[in-house]
TORROGU-813581 format. One record per atom (N, C-alpha, C, O): residue in one letter; chain; atom name; y, z, x. Coordinates in pm, 1 decimal. Layout:
REM TORROGU-813581
A  A  CA  Y  Z  X
...
***
This chain:
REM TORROGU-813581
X  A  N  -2395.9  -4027.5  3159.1
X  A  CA  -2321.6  -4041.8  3037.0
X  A  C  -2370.7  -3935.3  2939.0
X  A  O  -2490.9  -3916.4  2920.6
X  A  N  -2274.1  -3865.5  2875.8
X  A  CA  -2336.1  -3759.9  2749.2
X  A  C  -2258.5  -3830.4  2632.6
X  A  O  -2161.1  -3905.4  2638.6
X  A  N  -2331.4  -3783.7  2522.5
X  A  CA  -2281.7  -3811.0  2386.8
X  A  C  -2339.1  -3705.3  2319.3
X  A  O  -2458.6  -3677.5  2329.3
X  A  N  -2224.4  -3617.6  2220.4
X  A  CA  -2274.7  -3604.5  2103.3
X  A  C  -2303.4  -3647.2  1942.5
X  A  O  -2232.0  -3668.6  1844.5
X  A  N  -2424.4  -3647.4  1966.0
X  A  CA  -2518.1  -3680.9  1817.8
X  A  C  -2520.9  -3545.8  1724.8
X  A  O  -2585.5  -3446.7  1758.8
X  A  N  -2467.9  -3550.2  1641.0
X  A  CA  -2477.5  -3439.4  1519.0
X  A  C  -2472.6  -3286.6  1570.1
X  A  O  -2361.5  -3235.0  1582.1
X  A  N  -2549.4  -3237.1  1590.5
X  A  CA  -2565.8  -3115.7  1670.4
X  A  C  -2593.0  -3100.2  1797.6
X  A  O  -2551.2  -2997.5  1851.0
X  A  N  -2655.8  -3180.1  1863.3
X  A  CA  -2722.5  -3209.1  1966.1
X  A  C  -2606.4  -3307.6  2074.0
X  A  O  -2535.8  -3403.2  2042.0
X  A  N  -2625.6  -3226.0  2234.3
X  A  CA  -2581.8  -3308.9  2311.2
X  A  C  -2674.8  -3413.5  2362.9
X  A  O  -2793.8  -3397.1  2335.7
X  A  N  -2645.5  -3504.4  2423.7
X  A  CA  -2719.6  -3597.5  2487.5
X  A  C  -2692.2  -3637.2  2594.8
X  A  O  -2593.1  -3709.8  2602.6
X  A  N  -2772.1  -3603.9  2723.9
X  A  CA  -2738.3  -3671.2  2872.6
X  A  C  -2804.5  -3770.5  2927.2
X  A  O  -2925.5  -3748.2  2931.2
X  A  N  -2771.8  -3872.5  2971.1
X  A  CA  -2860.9  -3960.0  3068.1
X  A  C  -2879.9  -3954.6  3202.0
X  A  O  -2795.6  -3990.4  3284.3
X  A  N  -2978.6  -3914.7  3225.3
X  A  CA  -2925.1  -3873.6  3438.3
X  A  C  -3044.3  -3987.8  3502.5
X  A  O  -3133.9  -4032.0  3430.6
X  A  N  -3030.3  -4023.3  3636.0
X  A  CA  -3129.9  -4120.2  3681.5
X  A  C  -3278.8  -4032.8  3670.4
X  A  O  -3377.5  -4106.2  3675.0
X  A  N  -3303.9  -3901.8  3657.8
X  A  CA  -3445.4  -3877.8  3619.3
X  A  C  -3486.7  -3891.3  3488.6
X  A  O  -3605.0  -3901.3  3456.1
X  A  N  -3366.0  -3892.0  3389.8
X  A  CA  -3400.4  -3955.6  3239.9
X  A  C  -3323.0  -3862.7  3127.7
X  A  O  -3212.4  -3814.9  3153.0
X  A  N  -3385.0  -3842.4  3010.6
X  A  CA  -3241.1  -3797.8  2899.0
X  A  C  -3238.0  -3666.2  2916.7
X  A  O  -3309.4  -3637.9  3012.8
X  A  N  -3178.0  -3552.4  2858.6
X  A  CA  -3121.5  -3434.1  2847.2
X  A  C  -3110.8  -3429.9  2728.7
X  A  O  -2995.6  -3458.3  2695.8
X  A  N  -3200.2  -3399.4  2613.0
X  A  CA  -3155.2  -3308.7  2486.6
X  A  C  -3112.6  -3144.8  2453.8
X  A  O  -3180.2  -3046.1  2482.9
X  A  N  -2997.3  -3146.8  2393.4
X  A  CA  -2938.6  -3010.8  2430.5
X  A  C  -2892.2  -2925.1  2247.9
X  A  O  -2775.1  -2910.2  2212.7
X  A  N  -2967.0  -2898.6  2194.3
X  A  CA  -2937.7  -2880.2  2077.5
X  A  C  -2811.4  -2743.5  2084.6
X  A  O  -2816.0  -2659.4  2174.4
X  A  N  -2725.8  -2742.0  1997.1
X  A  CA  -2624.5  -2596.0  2003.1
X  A  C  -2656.3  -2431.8  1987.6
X  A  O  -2585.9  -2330.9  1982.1
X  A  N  -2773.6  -2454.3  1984.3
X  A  CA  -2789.6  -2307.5  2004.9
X  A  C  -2866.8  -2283.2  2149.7
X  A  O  -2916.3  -2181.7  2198.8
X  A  N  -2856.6  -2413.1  2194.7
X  A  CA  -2909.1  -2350.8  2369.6
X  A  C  -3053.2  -2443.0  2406.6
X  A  O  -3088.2  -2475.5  2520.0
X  A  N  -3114.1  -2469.8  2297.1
X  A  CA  -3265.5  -2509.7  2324.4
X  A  C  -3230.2  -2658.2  2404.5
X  A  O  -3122.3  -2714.7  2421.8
X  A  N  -3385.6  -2699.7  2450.0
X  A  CA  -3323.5  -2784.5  2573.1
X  A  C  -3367.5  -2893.1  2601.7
X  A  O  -3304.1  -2896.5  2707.1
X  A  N  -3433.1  -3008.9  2602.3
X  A  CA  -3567.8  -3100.8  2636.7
X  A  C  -3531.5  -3183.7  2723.1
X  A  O  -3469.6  -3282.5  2683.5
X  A  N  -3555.2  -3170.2  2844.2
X  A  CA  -3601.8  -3309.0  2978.2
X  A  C  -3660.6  -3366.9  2979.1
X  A  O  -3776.7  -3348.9  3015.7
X  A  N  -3594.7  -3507.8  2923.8
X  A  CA  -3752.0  -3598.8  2908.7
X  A  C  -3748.2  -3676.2  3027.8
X  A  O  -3631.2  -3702.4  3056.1
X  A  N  -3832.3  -3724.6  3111.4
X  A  CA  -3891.9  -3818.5  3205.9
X  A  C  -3821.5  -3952.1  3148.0
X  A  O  -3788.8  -3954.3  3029.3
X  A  N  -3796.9  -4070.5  3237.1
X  A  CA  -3733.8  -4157.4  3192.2
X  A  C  -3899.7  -4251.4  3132.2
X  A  O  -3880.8  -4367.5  3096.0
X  A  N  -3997.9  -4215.8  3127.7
X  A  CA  -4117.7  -4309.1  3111.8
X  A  C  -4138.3  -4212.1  2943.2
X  A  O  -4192.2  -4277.2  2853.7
X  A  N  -4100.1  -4080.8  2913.0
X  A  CA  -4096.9  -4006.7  2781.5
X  A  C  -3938.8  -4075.2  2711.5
X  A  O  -3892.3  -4081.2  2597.7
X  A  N  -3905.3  -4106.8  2809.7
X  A  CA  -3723.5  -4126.1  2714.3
X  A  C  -3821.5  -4294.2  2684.8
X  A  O  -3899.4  -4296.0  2589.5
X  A  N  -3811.9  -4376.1  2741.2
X  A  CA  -3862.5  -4506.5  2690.4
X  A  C  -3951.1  -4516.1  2570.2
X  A  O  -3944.1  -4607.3  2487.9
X  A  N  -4041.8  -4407.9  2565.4
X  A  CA  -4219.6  -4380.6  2481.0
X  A  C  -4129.6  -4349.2  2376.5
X  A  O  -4165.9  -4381.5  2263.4
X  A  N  -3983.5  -4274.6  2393.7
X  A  CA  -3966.6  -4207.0  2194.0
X  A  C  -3848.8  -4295.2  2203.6
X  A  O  -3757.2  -4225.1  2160.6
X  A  N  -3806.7  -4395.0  2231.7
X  A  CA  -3745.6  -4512.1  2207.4
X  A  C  -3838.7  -4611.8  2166.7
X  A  O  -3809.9  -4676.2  2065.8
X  A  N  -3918.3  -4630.3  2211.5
X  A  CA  -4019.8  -4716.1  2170.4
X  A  C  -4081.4  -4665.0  1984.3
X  A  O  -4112.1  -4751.7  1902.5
X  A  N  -4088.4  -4482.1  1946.0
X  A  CA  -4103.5  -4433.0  1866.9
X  A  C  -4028.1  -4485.1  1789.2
X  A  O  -4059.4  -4569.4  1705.1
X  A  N  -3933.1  -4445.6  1806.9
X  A  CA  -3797.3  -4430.3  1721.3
X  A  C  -3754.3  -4606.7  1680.9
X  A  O  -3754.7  -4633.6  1560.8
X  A  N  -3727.8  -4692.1  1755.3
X  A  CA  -3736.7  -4843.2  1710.7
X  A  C  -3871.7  -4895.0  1607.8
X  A  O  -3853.8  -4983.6  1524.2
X  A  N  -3969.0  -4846.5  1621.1
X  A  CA  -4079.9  -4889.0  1534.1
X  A  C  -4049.3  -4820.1  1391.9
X  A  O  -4053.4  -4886.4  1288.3
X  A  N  -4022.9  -4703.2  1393.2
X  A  CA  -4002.1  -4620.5  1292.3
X  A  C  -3870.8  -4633.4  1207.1
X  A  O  -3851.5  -4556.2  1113.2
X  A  N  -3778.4  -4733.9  1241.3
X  A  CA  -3637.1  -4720.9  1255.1
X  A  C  -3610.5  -4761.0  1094.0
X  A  O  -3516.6  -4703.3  1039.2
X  A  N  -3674.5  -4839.3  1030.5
X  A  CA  -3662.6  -4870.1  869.2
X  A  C  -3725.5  -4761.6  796.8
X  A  O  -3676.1  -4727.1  689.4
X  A  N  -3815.6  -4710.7  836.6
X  A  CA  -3912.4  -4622.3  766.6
X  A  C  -3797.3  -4493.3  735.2
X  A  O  -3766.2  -4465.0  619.5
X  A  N  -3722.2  -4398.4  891.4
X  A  CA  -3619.1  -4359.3  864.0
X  A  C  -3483.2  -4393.5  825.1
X  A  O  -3381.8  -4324.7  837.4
X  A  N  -3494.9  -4497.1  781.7
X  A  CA  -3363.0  -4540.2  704.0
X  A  C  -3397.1  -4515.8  537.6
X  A  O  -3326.0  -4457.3  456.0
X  A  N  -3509.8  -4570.6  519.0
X  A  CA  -3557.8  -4526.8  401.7
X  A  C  -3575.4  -4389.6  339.7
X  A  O  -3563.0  -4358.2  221.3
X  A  N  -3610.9  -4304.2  458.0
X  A  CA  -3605.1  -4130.3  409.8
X  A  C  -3471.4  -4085.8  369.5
X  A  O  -3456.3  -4036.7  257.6
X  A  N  -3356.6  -4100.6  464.4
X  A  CA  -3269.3  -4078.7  458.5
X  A  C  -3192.8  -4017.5  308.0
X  A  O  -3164.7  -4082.8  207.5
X  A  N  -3182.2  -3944.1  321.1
X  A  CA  -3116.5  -3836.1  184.9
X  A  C  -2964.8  -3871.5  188.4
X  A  O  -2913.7  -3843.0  296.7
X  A  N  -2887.2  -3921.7  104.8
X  A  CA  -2715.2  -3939.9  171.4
X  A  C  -2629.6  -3786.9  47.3
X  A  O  -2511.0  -3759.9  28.7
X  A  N  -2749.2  -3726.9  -6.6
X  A  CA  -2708.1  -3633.0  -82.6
X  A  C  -2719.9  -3485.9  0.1
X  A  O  -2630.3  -3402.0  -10.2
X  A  N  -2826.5  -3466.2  73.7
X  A  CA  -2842.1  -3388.3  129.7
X  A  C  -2750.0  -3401.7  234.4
X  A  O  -2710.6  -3511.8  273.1
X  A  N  -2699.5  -3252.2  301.0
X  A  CA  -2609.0  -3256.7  400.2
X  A  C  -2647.8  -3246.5  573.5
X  A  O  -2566.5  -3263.7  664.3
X  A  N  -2780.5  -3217.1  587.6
X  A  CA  -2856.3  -3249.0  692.0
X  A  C  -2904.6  -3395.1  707.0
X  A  O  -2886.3  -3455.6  812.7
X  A  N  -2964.6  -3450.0  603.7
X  A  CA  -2961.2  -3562.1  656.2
X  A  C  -2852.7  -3712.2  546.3
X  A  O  -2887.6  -3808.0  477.2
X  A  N  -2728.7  -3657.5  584.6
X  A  CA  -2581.9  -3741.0  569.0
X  A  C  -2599.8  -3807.5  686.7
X  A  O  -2654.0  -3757.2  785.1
X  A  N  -2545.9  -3946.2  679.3
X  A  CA  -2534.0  -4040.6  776.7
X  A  C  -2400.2  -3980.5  845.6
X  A  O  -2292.2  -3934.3  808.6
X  A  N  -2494.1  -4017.4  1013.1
X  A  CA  -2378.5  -3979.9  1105.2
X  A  C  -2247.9  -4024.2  1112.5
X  A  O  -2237.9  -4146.6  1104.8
X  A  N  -2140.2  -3960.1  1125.3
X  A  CA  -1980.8  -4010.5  1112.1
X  A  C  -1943.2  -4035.9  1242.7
X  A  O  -1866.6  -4131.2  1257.3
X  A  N  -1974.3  -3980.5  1332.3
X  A  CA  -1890.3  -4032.9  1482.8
X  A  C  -2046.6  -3998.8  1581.4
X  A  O  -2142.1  -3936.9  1534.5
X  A  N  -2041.9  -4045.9  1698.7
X  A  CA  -2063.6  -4018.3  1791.5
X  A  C  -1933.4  -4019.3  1896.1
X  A  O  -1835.0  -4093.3  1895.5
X  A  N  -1978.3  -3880.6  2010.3
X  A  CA  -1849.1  -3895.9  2095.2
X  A  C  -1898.2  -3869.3  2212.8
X  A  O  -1976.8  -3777.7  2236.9
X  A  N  -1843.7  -3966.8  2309.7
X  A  CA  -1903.4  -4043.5  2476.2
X  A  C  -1795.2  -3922.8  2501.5
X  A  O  -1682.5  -3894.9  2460.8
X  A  N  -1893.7  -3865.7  2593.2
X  A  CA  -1763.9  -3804.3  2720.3
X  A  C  -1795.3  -3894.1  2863.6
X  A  O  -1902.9  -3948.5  2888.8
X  A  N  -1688.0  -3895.1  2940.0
X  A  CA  -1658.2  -4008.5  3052.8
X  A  C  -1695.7  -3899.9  3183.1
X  A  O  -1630.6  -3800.4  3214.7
X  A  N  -1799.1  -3942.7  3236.1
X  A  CA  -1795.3  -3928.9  3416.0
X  A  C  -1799.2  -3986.5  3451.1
X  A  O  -1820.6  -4099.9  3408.4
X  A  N  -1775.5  -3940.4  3589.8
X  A  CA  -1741.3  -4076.7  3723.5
X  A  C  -1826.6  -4195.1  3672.3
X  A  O  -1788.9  -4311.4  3658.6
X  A  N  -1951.5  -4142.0  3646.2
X  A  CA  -2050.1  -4272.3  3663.3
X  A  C  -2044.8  -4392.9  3519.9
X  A  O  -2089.8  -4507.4  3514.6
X  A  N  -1984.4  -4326.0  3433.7
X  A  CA  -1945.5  -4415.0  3322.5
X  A  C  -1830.7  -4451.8  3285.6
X  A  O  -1795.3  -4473.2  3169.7
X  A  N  -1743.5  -4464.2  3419.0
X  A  CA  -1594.4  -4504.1  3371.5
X  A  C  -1564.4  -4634.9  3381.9
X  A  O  -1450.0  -4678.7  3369.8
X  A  N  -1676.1  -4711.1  3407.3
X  A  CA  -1633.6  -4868.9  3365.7
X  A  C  -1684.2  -4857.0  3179.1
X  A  O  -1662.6  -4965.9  3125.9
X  A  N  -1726.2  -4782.0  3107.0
X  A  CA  -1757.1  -4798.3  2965.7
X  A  C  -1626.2  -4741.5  2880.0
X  A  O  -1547.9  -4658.5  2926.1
X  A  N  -1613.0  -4815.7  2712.7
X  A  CA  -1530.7  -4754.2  2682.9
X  A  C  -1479.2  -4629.6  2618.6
X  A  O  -1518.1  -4613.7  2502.9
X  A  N  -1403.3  -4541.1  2665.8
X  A  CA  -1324.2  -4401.7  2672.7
X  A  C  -1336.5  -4356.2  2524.1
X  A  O  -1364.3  -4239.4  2496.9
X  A  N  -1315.5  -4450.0  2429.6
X  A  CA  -1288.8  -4369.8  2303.8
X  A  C  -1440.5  -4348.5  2249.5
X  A  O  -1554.2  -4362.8  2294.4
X  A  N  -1379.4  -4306.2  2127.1
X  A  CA  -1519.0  -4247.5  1989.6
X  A  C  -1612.6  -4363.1  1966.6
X  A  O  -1566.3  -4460.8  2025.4
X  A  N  -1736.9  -4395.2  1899.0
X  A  CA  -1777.6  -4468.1  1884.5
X  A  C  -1799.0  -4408.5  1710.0
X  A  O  -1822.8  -4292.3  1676.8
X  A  N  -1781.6  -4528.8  1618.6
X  A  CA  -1823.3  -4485.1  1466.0
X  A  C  -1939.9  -4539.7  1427.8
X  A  O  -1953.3  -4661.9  1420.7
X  A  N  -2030.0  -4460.3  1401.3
X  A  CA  -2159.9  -4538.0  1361.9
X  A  C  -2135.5  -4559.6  1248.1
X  A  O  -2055.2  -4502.9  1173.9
X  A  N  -2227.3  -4671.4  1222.7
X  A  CA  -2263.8  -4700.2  1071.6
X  A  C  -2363.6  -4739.5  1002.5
X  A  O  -2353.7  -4750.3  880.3
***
């Protein structure tokens, strides 16, 4: 399954995530590193809600995320997802 997040693509493959920022740069994380900055990122998850700038235009709350569909995610659903 990929999604893009803001600038950044995102892949899930059975060896673990794919960060793909738009100018090319790249990060393979191990699915035991994808769990460790999920585990980060949930502990931290108020703390960055609290930073959050809604004036600044880097960090504006995200408006869409968008699922693209492969074989392996076509029982999920097809459209946009709107965060909020």
């Amino acid at each position: 399954m990929d999604a893009i997040i803001g600038r950044y693509k995102v892949g899930l493959k059975e060896t673990g995530l794919t960060l793909k920022h738009e100018t090319g740069i790249a990060f393979e994380l191990t699915i035991e590193e994808t769990l460790g900055l999920f585990s980060f990122l949930n502990v931290y998850h108020e703390t960055l809600l609290a930073l959050q700038d809604d004036d600044e235009p880097e960090t504006q709350k995200l408006s869409r995320v968008v699922i693209e569909m492969t074989p392996r995610t076509s029982m999920l659903d097809s459209q946009s997802i709107d965060a909020k």
